[in-house]
N, C-alpha and C positions, 0 to 999 in steps of 0.2 A: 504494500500500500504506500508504503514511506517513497520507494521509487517512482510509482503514478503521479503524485504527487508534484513530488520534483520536478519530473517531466514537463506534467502539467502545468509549471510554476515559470520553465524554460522557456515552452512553446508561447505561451502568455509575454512572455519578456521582451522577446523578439519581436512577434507582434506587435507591443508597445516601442521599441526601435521602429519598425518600419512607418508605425502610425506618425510616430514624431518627424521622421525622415519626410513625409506626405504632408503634414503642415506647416514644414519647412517651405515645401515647394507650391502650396498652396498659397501662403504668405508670400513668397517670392514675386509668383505669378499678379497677384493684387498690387504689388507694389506696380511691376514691370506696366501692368492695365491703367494702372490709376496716373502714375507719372511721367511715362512715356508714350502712350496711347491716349491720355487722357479719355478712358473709356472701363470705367470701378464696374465691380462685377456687384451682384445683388448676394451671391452666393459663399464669397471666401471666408468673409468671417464668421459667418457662423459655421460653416461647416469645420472649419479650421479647430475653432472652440471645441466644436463637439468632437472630432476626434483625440483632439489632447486632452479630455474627459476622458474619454475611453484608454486612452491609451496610460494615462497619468495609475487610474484603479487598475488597471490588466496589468501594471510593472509592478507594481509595491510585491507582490507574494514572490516575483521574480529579485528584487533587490532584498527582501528577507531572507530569503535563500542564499544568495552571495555574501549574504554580511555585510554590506554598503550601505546599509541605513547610519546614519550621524551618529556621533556616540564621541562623547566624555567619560574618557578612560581616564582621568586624574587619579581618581580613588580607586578604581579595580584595576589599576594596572600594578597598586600597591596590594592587594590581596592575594593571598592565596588562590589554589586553584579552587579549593571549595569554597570562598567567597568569590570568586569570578561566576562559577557554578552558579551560587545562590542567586548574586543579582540578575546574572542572562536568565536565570527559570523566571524572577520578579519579574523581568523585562516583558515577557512574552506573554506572560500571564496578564499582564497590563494592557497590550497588544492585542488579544486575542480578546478580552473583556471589552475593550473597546470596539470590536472589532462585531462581536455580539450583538450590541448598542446599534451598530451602524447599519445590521442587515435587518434587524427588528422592524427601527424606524423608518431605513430605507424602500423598504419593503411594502410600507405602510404609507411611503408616499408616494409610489411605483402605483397601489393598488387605486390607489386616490386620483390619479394624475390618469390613468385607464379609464375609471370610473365616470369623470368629469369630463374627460374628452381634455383636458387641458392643450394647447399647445403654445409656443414660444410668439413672443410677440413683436416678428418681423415679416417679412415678406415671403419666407419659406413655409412658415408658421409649420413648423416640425414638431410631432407629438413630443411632448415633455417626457411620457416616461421612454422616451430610445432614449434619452442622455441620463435618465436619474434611474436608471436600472443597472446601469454604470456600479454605483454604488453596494446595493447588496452583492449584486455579481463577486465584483473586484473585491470587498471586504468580506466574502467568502472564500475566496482562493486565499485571500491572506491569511484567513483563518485556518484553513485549511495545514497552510507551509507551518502559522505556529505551533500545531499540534505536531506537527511534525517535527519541527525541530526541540518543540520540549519531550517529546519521545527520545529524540539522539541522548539531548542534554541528560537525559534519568537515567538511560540505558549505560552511561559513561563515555559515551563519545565527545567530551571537551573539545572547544575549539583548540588548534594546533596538531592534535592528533589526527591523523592521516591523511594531511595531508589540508587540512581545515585551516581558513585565517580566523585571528583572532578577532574577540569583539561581535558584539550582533551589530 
């Protein structure tokens, strides 16, 4: 399961590469339209937004995975391994709590924003919940990698060990 997982966390990462790579060139393209063409499209920025929503939740389970999330190691770089232990299980457990919170609510405005018919209030007028489904989604796979990785962390797989960086 722990390897599906990961996979799964991989395949999502990437895809949030390529999405950012596409509102790069999306962004580009608007500028190129807008300044040189003098002729703005109706389309780039929102769709721009909406896929670096997408792409922003479909990374996070990928960047927890690699251990690339921000971190002040002041104090646990002075601890032992079983205080380093401790605080990454805190860490995740915070993460993962939080993470709980976000697919509840998210969920619950997904259900709301269907419900309602809501949509975005531009000229696309793009249903609200394709961009705030984002959310339970992506703070599901996060959820997902931190069970997983507080499985390594109990199991005794500490960061450093085989090949692991340190640090969540």
């Amino acid at each position: 399961m722990l390897v599906f997982i990961d996979r799964l966390s991989d395949v999502c990462g990437k895809l949030a590469a390529a999405m950012f790579f596409v509102v790069g060139g999306i962004i580009t393209y608007e500028v190129v339209a807008r300044y040189v063409f003098i002729a703005p499209t109706i389309w780039a920025e929102e769709l721009s937004r909406f896929i670096q929503i997408w792409a922003t939740y479909l990374g996070a389970a990928y960047v927890l995975r690699h251990r690339h999330l921000i971190a002040i190691d002041l104090l646990t770089g002075r601890l032992g391994a079983g205080g380093r232990l401790a605080t990454e299980v805190i860490g995740l457990l915070f993460i993962a709590g939080f993470c709980l919170v976000a697919i509840v609510y998210g969920t619950g405005i997904v259900v709301e924003s269907v419900r309602l018919g809501r949509a975005t209030a531009t000229m696309l007028s793009v249903p609200q919940w394709m961009t705030e489904s984002a959310i339970p989604l992506g703070m599901g796979l996060l959820f997902l990698q931190c069970l997983a990785e507080l499985l390594r962390r109990l199991a005794g797989r500490l960061p450093g060990s085989a090949g692991e960086p340190d640090g969540i």
